[in-house]
Every structure is written in structure tokens, then in C-alpha cells.
C-alpha positions as CSV (number, residue, x, y, z in Angstrom):
1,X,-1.4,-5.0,-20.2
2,X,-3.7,-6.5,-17.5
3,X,-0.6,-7.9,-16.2
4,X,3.2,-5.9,-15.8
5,X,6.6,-6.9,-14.6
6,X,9.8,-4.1,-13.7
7,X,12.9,-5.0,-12.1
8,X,14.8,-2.2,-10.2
9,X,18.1,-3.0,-8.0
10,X,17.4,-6.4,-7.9
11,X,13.3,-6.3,-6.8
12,X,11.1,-7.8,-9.0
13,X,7.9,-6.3,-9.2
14,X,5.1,-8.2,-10.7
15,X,1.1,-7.4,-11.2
16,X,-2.1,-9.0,-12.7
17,X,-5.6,-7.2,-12.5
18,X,-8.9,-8.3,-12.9
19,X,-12.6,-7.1,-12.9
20,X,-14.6,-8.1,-10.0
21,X,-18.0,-7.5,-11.3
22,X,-19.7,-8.7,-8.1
23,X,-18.5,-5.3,-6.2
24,X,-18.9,-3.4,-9.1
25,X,-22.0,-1.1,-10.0
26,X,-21.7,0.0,-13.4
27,X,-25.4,1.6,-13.4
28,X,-24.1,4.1,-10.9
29,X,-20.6,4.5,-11.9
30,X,-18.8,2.3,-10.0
31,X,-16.4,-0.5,-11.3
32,X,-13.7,-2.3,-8.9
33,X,-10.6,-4.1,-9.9
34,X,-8.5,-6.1,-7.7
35,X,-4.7,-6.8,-8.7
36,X,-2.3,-9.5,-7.2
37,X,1.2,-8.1,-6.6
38,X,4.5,-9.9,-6.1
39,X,7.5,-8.2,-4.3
40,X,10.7,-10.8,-4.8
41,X,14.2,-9.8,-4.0
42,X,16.5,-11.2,-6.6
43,X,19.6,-9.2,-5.6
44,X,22.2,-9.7,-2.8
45,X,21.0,-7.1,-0.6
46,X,18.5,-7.3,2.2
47,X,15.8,-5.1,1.4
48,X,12.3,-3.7,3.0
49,X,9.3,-2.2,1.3
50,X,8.4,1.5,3.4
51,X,5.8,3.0,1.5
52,X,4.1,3.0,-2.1
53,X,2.9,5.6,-4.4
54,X,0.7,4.6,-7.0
55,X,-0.6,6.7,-10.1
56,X,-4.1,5.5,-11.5
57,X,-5.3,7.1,-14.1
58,X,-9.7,6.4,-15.4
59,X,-10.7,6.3,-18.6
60,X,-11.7,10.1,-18.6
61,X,-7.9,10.8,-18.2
62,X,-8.6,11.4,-14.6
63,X,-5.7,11.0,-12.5
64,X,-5.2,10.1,-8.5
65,X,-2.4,9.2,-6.6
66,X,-2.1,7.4,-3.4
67,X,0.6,7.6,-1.4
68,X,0.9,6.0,2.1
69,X,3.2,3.4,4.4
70,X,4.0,0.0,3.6
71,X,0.9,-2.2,1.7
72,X,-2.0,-3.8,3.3
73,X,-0.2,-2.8,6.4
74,X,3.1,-4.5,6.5
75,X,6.9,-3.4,5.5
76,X,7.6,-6.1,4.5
77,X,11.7,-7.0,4.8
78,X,12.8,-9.3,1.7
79,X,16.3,-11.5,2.1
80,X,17.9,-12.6,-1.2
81,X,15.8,-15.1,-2.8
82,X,12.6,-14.1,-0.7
83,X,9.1,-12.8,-1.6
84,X,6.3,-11.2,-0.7
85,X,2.6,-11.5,-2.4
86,X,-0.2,-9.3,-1.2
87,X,-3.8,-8.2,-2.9
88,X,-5.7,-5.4,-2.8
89,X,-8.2,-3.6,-4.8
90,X,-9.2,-0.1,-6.9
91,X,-12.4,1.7,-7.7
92,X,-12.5,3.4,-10.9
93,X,-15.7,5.4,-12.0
94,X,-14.7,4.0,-15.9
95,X,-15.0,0.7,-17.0
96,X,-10.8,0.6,-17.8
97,X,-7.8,3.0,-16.8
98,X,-4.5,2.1,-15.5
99,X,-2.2,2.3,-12.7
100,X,1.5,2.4,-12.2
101,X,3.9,3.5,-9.2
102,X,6.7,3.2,-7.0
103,X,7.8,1.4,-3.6
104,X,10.1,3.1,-1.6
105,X,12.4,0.6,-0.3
106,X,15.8,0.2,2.0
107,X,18.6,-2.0,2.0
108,X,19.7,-3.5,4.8
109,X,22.9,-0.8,4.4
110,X,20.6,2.4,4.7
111,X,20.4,2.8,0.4
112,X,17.2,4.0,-0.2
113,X,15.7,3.6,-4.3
114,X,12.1,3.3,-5.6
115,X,11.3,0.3,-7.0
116,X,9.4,0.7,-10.4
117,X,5.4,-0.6,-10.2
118,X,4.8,-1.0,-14.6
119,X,1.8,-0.1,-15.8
120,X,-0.6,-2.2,-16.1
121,X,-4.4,-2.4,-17.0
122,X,-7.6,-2.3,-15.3
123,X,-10.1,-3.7,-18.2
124,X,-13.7,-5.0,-17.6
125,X,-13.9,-7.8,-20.1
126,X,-16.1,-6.1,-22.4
127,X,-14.6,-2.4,-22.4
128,X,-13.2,-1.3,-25.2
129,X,-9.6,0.3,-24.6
């Protein structure tokens, strides 16, 4: 589950995780995960990305969720056939957890609808799940 995939109204959502042990500090609690996501419109809609709401849960069952305008500060607009691929990154005081969420987007026509964010894992390599 390192990687997940959800298509709502014609948005593709896509994600793949990884460790990044050389920011992490397990001695004091600290491990950080970046994840790669792609946005790709596959309907016949214009649409744009306004804000994102993500749900991250650690391994302790601890939960916090992040709400806030657009991603790595753009709203992004998508035409058919268009994409949009950004990075970004989460600290977890566990070795594993996971994260899932919603976009808020608009069509072109004013329709708002949250694009489903799957879950998807945040793993160090040698955690066991």
C-alpha cells in the first residue's frame, strides 16, 4: 500500500511513498516520508484543485489532519487530458502509518466534488506493519 490510485468524476488521483532516512531521526522519534502525487483529469470537464484535506494516521493509532489551500502552493487548473505532479513530505513520530484524503476541486461550470486521495502507506523498509 506504499502506493494508491482513486478516480472520482473523472480525476485520477495517484500516490507513491517512500522513507527518506537521511531526514529522519529514529533515536529521537522522528521518521519522514515523502510521497509523489499525480492529479490527471481524465473527464471532459475543466477542473481546478482548491484545497486538500489529508487524514494521517501513526502507528500508535494517532490521528492528524491537515487541511489548507491548494498544494505546494498552486491551484492547479487541469483541461481534459492534463496533469499535474507535485511532492511533498510527512513526519511521523512511528516508523509506518498512513494517510488518505480529499481535494476539493471545481469544474469549469461552478460543480464542486472532493476528489478521493486512497490510502496509502508510509513504511520504513524494515518496519513491521
Amino acid at each position: 500500500m506504499a502506493t494508491s490510485e482513486a478516480l472520482t468524476d473523472g480525476v485520477r488521483v495517484r500516490v507513491e511513498s517512500r522513507y527518506v532516512p537521511e531526514h529522519s531521526d529514529p533515536e529521537r522519534g522522528g521518521w519522514l516520508f515523502a510521497y509523489t502525487v499525480s492529479i490527471a483529469n481524465e473527464g471532459t470537464d475543466t477542473v481546478q484543485l482548491l484545497s486538500r484535506r489529508w487524514v494521517i494516521t501513526d502507528a500508535n493509532g494517532e490521528v492528524e489532519e491537515v487541511e489548507g489551500p491548494g498544494v505546494v502552493g498552486a491551484q492547479p487548473v487541469l483541461r481534459p487530458g492534463e496533469s499535474f505532479e507535485y511532492t511533498s513530505a510527512c513526519p511521523l513520530r512511528t516508523a509506518f502509518g498512513t494517510m488518505h484524503g480529499t481535494y476539493v476541486m471545481v469544474t469549469d461550470g461552478g460543480d464542486k466534488f472532493d476528489a478521493e486521495i486512497a490510502a496509502f502507506s508510509l513504511s520504513t523498509p524494515y518496519a513491521v506493519n
